[in-house]
MITORDO-932562 format. One record per residue (C-alpha): residue number from 1; residue in one letter; x, z, y. Coordinates in steps of 0.1 Angstrom, whole numbers, plus 5000, padded with zeros to 4 digits. Layout:
{NUM; 'A'; {X; Z; Y}}
...
This chain:
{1; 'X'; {5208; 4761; 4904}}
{2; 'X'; {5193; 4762; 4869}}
{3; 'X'; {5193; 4799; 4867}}
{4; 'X'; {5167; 4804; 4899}}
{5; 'X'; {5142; 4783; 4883}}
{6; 'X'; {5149; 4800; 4852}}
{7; 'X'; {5150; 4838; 4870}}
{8; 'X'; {5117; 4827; 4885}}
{9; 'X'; {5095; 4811; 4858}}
{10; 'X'; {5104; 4848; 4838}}
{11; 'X'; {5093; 4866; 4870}}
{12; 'X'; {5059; 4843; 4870}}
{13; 'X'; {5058; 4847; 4830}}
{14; 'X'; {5060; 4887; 4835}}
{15; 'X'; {5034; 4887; 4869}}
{16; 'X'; {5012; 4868; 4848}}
{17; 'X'; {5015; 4887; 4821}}
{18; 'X'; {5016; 4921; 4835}}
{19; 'X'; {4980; 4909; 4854}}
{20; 'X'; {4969; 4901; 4819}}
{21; 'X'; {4976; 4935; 4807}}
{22; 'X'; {4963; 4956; 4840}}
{23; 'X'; {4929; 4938; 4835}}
{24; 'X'; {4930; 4944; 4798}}
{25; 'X'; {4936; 4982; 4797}}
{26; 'X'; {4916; 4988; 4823}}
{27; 'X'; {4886; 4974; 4810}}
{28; 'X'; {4859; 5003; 4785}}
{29; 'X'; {4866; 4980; 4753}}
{30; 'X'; {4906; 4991; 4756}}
{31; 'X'; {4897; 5024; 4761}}
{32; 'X'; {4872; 5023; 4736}}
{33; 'X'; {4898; 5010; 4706}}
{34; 'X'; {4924; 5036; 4717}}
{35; 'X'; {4901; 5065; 4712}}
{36; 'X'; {4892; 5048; 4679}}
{37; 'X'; {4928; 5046; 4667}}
{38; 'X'; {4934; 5089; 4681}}
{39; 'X'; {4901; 5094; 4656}}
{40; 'X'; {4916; 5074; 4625}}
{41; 'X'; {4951; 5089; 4631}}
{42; 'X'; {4932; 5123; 4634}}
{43; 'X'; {4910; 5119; 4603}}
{44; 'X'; {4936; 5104; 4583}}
{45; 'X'; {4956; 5144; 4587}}
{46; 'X'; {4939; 5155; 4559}}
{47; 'X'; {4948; 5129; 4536}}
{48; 'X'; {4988; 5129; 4549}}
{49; 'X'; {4989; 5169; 4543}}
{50; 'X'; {4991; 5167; 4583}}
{51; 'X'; {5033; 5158; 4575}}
{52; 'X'; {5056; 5154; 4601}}
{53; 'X'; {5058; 5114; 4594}}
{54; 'X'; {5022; 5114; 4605}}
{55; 'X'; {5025; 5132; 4639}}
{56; 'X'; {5055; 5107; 4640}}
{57; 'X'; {5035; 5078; 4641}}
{58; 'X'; {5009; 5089; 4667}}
{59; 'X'; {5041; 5105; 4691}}
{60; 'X'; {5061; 5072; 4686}}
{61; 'X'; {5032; 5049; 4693}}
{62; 'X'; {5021; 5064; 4725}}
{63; 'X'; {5057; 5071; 4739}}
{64; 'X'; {5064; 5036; 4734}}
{65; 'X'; {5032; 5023; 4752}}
{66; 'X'; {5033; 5055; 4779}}
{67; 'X'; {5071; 5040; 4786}}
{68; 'X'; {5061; 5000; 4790}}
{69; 'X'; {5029; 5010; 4806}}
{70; 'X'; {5048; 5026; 4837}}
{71; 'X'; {5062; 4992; 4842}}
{72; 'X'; {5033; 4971; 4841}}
{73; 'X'; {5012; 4995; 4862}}
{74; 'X'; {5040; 4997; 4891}}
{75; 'X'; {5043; 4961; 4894}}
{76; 'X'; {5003; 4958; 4896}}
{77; 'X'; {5006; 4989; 4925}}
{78; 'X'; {5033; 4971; 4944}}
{79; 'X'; {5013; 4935; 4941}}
{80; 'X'; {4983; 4952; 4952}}
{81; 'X'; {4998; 4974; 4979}}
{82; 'X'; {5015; 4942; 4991}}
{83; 'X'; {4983; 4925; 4994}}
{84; 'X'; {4969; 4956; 5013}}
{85; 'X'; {4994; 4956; 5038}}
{86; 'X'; {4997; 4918; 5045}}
{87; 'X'; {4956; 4921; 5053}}
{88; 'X'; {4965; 4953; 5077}}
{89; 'X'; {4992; 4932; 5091}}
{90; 'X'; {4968; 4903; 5096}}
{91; 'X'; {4939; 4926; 5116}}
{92; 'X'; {4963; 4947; 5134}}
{93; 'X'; {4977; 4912; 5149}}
{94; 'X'; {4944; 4894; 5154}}
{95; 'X'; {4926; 4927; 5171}}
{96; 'X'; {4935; 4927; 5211}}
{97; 'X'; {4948; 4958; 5223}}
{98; 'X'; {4960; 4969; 5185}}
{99; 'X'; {4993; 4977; 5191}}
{100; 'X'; {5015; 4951; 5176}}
{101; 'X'; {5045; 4976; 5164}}
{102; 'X'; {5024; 4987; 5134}}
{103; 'X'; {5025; 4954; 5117}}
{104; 'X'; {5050; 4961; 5084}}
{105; 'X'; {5049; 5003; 5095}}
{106; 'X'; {5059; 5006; 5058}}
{107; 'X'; {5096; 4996; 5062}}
{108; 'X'; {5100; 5028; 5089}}
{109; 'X'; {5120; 5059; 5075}}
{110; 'X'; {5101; 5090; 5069}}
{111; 'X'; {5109; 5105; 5096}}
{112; 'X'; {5100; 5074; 5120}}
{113; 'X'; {5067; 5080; 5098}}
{114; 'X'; {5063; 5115; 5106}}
{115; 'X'; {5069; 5108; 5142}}
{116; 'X'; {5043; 5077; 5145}}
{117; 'X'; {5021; 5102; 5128}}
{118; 'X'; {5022; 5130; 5153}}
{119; 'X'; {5018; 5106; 5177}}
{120; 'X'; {4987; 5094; 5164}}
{121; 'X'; {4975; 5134; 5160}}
{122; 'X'; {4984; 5136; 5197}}
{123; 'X'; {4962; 5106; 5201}}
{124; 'X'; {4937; 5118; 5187}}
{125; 'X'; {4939; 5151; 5199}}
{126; 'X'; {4933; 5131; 5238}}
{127; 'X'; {4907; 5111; 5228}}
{128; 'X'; {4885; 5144; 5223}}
{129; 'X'; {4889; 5149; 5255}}
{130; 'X'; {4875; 5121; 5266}}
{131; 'X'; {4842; 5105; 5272}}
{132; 'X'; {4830; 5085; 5244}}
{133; 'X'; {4842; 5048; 5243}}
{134; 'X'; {4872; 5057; 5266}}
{135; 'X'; {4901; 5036; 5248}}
{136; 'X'; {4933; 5052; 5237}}
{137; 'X'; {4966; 5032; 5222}}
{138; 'X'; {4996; 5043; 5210}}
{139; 'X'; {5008; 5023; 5235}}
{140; 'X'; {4997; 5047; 5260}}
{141; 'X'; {5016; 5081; 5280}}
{142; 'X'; {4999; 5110; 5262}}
{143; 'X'; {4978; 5137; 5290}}
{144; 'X'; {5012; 5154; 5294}}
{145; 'X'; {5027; 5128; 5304}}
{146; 'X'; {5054; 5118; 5284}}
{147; 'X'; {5065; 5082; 5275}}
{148; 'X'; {5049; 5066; 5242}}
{149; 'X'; {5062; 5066; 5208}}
{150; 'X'; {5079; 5032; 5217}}
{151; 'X'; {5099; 5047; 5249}}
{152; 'X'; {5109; 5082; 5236}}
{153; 'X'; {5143; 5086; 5227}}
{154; 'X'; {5136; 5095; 5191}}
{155; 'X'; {5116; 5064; 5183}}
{156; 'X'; {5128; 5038; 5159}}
{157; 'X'; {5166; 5020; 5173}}
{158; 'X'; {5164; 4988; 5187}}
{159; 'X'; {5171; 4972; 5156}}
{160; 'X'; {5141; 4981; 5135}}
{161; 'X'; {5121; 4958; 5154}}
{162; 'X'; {5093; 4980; 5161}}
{163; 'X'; {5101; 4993; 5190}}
{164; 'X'; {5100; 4973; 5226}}
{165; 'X'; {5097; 4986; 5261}}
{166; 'X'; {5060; 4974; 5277}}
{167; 'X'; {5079; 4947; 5294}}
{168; 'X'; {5092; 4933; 5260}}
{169; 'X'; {5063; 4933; 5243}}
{170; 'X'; {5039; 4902; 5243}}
{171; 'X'; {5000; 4905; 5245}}
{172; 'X'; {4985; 4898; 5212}}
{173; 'X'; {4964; 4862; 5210}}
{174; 'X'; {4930; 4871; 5190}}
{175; 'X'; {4916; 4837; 5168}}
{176; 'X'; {4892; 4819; 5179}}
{177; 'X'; {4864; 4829; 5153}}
{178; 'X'; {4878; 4866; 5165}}
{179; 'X'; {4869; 4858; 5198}}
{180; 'X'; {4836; 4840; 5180}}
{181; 'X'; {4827; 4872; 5163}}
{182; 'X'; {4834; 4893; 5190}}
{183; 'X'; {4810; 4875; 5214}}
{184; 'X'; {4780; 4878; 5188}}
{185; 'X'; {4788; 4915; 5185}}
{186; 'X'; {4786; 4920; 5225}}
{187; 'X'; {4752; 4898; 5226}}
């Protein structure tokens, strides 16, 4: 079992690191030096006859920071989108009447996407229709009557996990400083 700890104290050597370097190139002093080396490289032309070993040196160097930068700035978009959707998850289970089947949407197929997403056009398209603070959920039959996204026969298979008939699915609890917050909002 040696080699998990290992695996996992490089993982949390790179993470750290990688944080490191997001904050650090993203910051106007980074910037800053890098325009300052393009200007040296640029002025210094002149003074190399503007030689192919030159334009080496300025193609080499950002190639080989364009190619590790890819890296660094993936893992900080999948940390962060993680983050994003573990909140989303959160208020999508504490809100009542939020429709519990778009907790972890992001693991759907594309075209389970698409479909959730016409849905929620169709939604929309209703709740023009009517009165103002009239309550709509994806949950609901759509005005012509068909079943919801979660009863159709195209909807996500029964193995997803996303999809369960009315009867299957359990009300949502909301926490108590929900409730809390709530109550001031409605006094």
């Amino acid at each position: 079992m040696p080699r998990m700890k290992e695996d996992s104290a490089i993982e949390d050597w790179f993470a750290n690191l990688a944080g490191k370097i997001s904050q650090a190139t993203g910051s106007f002093w980074t910037f800053s030096a890098a325009f300052a080396i393009v200007l040296v490289w640029a002025a210094t032309g002149p003074i190399f006859h503007f030689s192919e070993t030159w334009q080496l040196v300025i193609n080499t160097g950002t190639t080989i920071i364009t190619f590790l930068m890819v890296f660094i700035i993936q893992h900080a978009q999948n940390k962060d989108m993680r983050a994003v959707q573990i909140k989303l998850n959160e208020l999508i289970a504490a809100v009542e009447g939020a429709s519990n089947r778009l907790i972890d949407v992001e693991d759907l197929s594309d075209r389970e996407l698409e479909h959730l997403y016409a849905r929620f056009q169709t939604l929309a398209k209703s709740a023009q229709k009517l009165s103002q603070g009239a309550k709509l959920t994806i949950d609901s039959s759509d005005p012509d009557g068909e079943p919801s996204a979660a009863r159709r026969d195209d909807a996500p298979g029964p193995g997803h996990g996303h999809v369960e008939s009315a009867a299957e699915k359990k009300p949502v609890s909301t926490k108590p400083e929900a409730r809390h917050r709530k109550k001031r909002r409605d006094s």
